[in-house]
C-alpha positions as CSV (number, residue, x, y, z in Angstrom):
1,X,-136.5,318.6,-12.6
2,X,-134.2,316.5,-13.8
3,X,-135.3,312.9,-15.6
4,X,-134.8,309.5,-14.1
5,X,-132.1,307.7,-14.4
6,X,-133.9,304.6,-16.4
7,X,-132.5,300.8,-16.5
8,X,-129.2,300.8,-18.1
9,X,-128.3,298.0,-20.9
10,X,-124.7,296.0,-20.5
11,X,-122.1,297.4,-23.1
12,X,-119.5,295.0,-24.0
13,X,-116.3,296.2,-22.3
14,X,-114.2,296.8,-25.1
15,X,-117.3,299.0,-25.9
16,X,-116.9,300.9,-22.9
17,X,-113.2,300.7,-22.5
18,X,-112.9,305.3,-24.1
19,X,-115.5,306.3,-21.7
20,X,-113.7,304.5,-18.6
21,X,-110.6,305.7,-19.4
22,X,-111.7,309.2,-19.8
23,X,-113.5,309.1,-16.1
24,X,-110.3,307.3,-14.8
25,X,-108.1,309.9,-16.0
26,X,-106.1,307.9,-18.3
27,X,-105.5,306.4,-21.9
28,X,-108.0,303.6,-23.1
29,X,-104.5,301.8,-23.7
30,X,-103.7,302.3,-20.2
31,X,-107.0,299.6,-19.6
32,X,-106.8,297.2,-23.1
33,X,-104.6,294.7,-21.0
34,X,-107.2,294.2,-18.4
35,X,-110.1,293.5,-21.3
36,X,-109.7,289.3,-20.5
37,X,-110.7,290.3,-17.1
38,X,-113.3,292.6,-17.8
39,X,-117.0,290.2,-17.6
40,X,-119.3,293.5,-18.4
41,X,-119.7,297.0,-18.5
42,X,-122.4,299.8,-18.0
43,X,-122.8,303.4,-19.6
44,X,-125.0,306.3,-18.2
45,X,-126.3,308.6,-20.7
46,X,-124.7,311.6,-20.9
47,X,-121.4,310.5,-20.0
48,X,-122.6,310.7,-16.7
49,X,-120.9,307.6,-15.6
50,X,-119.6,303.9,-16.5
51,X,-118.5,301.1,-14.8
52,X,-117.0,297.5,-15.5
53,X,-116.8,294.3,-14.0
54,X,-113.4,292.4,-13.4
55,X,-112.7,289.2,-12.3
56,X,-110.2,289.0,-9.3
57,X,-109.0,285.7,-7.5
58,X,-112.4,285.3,-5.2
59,X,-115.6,284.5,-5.9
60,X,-116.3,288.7,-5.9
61,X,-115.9,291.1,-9.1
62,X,-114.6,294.1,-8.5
63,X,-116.2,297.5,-9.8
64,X,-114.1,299.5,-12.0
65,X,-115.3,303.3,-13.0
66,X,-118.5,305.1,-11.2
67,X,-120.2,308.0,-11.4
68,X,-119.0,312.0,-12.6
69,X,-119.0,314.0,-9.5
70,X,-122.3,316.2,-9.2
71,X,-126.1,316.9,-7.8
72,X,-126.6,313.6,-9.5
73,X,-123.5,311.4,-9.0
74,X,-125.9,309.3,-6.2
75,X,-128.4,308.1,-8.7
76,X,-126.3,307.2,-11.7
77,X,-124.1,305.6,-9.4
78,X,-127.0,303.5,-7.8
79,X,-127.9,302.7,-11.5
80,X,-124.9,301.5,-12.8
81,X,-124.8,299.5,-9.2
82,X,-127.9,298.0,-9.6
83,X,-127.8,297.3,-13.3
84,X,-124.6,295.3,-12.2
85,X,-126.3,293.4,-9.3
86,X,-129.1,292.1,-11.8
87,X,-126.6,288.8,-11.8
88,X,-126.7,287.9,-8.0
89,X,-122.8,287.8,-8.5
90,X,-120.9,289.2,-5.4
91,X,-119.6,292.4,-6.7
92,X,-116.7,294.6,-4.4
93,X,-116.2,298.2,-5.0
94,X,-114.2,301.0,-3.3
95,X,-115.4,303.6,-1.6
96,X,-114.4,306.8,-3.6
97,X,-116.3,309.8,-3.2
98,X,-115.0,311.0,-6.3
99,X,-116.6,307.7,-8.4
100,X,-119.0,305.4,-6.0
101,X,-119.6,307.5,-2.6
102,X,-119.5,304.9,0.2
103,X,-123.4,306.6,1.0
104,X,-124.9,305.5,-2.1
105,X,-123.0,301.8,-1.3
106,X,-124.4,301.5,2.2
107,X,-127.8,302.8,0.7
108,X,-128.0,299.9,-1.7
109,X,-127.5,297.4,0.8
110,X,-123.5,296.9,0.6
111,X,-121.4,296.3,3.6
112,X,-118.3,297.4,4.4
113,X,-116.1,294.3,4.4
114,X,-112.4,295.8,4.2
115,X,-109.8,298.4,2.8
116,X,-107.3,299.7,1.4
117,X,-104.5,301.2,3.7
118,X,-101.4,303.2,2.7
119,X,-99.0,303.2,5.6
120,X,-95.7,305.7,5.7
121,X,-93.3,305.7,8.1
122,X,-89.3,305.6,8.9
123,X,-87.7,301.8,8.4
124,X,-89.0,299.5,10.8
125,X,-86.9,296.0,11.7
126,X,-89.4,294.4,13.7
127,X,-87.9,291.6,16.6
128,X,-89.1,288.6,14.5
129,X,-87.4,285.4,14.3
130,X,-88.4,282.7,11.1
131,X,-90.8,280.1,12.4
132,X,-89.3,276.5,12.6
133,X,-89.4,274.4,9.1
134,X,-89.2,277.5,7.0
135,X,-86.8,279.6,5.4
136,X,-86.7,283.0,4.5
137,X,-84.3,284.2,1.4
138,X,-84.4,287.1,-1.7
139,X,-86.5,287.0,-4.4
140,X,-83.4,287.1,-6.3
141,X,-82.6,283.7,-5.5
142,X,-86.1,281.7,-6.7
143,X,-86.3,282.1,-10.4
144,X,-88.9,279.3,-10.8
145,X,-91.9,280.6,-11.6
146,X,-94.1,277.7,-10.6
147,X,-92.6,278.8,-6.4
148,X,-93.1,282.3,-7.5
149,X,-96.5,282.1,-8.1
150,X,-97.6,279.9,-4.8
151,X,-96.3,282.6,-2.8
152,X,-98.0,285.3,-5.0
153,X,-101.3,283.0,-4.5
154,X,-100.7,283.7,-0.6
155,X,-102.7,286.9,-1.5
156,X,-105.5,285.0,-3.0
157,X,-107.9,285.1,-0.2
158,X,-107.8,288.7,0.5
159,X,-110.4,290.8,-0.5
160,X,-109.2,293.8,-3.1
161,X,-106.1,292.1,-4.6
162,X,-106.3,291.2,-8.5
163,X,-105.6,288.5,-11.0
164,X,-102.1,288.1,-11.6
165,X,-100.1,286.7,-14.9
166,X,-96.4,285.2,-16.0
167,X,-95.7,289.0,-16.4
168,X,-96.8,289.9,-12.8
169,X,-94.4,287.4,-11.2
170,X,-91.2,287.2,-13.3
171,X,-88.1,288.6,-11.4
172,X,-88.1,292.0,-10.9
173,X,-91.5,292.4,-12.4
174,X,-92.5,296.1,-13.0
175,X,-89.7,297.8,-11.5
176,X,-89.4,295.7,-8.3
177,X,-86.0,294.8,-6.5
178,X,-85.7,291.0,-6.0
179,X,-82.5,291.6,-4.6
180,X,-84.3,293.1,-1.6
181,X,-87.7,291.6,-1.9
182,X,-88.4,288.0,0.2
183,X,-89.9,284.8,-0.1
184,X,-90.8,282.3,2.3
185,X,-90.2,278.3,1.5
186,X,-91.9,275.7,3.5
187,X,-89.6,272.4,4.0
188,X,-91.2,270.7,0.4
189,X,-90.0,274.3,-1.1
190,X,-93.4,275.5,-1.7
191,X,-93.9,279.5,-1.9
192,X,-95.9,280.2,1.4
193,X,-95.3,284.1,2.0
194,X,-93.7,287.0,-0.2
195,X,-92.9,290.7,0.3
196,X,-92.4,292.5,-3.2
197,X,-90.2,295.8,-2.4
198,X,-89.9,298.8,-4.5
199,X,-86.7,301.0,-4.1
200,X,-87.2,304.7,-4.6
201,X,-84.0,306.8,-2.6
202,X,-84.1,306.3,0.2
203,X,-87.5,305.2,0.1
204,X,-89.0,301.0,0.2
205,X,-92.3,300.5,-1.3
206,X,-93.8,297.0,-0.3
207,X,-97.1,295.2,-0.3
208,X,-98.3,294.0,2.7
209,X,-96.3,290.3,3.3
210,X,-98.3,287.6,1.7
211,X,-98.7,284.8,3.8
212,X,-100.0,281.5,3.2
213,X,-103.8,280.9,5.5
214,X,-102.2,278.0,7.6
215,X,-99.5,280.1,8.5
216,X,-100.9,283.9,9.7
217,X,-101.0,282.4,13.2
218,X,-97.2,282.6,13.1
219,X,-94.5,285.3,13.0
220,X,-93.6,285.1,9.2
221,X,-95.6,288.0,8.3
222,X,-93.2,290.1,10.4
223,X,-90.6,287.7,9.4
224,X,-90.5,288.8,5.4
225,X,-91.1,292.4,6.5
226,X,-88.1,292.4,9.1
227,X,-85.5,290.9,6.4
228,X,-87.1,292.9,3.6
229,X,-86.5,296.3,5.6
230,X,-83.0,294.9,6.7
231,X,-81.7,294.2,3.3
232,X,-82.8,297.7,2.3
233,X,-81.2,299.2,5.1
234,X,-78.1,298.2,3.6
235,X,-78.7,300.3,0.9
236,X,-79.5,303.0,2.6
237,X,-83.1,303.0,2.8
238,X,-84.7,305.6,5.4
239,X,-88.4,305.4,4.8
240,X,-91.1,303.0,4.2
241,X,-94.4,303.0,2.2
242,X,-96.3,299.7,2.9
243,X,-99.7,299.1,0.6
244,X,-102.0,296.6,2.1
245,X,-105.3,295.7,1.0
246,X,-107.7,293.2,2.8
247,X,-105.7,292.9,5.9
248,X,-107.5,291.8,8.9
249,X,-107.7,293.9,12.4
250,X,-105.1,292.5,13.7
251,X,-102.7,293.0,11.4
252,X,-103.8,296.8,11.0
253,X,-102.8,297.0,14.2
254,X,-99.5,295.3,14.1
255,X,-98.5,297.8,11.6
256,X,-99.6,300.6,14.1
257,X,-97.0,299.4,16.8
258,X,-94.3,299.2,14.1
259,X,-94.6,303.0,14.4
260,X,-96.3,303.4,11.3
261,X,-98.9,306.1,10.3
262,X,-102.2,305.2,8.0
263,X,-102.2,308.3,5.6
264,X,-104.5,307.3,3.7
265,X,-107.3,304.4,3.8
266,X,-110.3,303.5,1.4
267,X,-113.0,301.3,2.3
268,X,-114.1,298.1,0.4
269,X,-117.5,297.0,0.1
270,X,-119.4,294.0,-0.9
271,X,-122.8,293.7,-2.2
272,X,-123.1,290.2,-0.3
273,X,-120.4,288.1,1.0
274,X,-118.4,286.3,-1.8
């Protein structure tokens, strides 16, 4: 029989930071930049498993690492979970049976409270006029960081999105195309909505539009997606991959009737609501 998986001890992240990598699949440099977000971390013996805490724009933190695949993947998982919950600190993981199987998460009490979706399908330009007051222009054209980041903040509600820094939000930050990616300006120039865009080909890459609370009511979500996919139409974009994570029913199914397909979707869970 094999022994109990006993009550694990917190390991200071940078501690951790090898054996996370190496269950990742990546280099422990790959993960030194998110150390100032990293609140705790959690080895199983053996290097059966390990897992991290990090701080994301709600009250939650989200789970980073889990659990080796195997006959005992279950119970280290449940051990690094639990030694994590000692805090009473909402904690959000995903649902990866290859890390933290959503079985063990609904076992321990969690409850599924979102997801991740990855939509794919050809270049939709969705009927959808700007709503009165606000305007609608590229990326390109608001250098200001201070806007930038208000509309960035549009995301900061939504359950699996992350921390964000100077670096995140300069122009054309990690590869993006500002020239084809939106932004949404109330009438005082505030940032209320964003759609970052990716050009691969003849393939856009976007996260879901970014819209400020007071505003999801409206059309502007469709808004920012319809002159996002225009403007890279006129490059000759064919295809579109749309990330969204947190997005509510509704929206899930607005994306549906814009013809596009879900190929592939990962549940988000929260040990208690945040």
């Amino acid at each position: 029989m094999l022994p109990a998986v006993t009550r694990l001890p917190a390991t200071p992240p940078d501690a951790a930071l090898p054996a996370l990598a190496d269950l990742l699949g990546c280099g422990a440099d790959d993960l030194r930049p998110l150390l100032p977000q990293l609140t705790a971390a959690w080895l199983a013996a053996d290097d059966a498993g390990v897992i991290a805490l990090r701080r994301t724009p709600r009250a939650d933190l989200e789970v980073l690492g889990g659990a080796r695949p195997g006959p005992r993947q279950a119970e280290v998982a449940a051990a690094l979970l639990r030694a994590a919950s000692a805090s009473g600190t909402p904690l959000s993981a995903y649902a990866d049976d290859s890390l933290l199987p959503g079985s063990t998460l609904r076992t321990l009490g969690w409850q599924h409270a979102g997801q991740y979706t990855e939509w794919h399908g050809p270049l939709p330009t969705p009927e959808m006029s700007v709503p009165a007051g606000l305007r609608v222009l590229p990326l390109a054209a608001v250098s200001a960081l201070t806007v930038r980041r208000e509309a960035q903040g549009t995301y900061a509600d939504r359950l699996g999105h992350t921390l964000v820094s100077d670096t995140d939000i300069v122009p054309d930050a990690h590869g993006a195309d500002d020239r084809v990616g939106y932004i949404a300006l109330d009438g005082a120039g505030r940032g209320v909505g964003i759609c970052r865009a990716w050009l691969d080909g003849d393939t856009l890459t976007v996260g879901s539009p970014g819209v400020h609370p007071d505003l999801r009511h409206t059309a502007l979500r469709h808004a920012l997606l319809r002159a996002t996919c225009d403007a890279a139409h006129l490059q000759g974009v064919q295809r579109l991959v749309m990330q969204a994570w947190g997005d509510t029913p509704a929206e899930t199914q607005a994306d549906t009737d814009l013809g596009l397909q879900a190929v592939t979707v990962t549940p988000i869970y929260l040990s208690r609501p945040a």
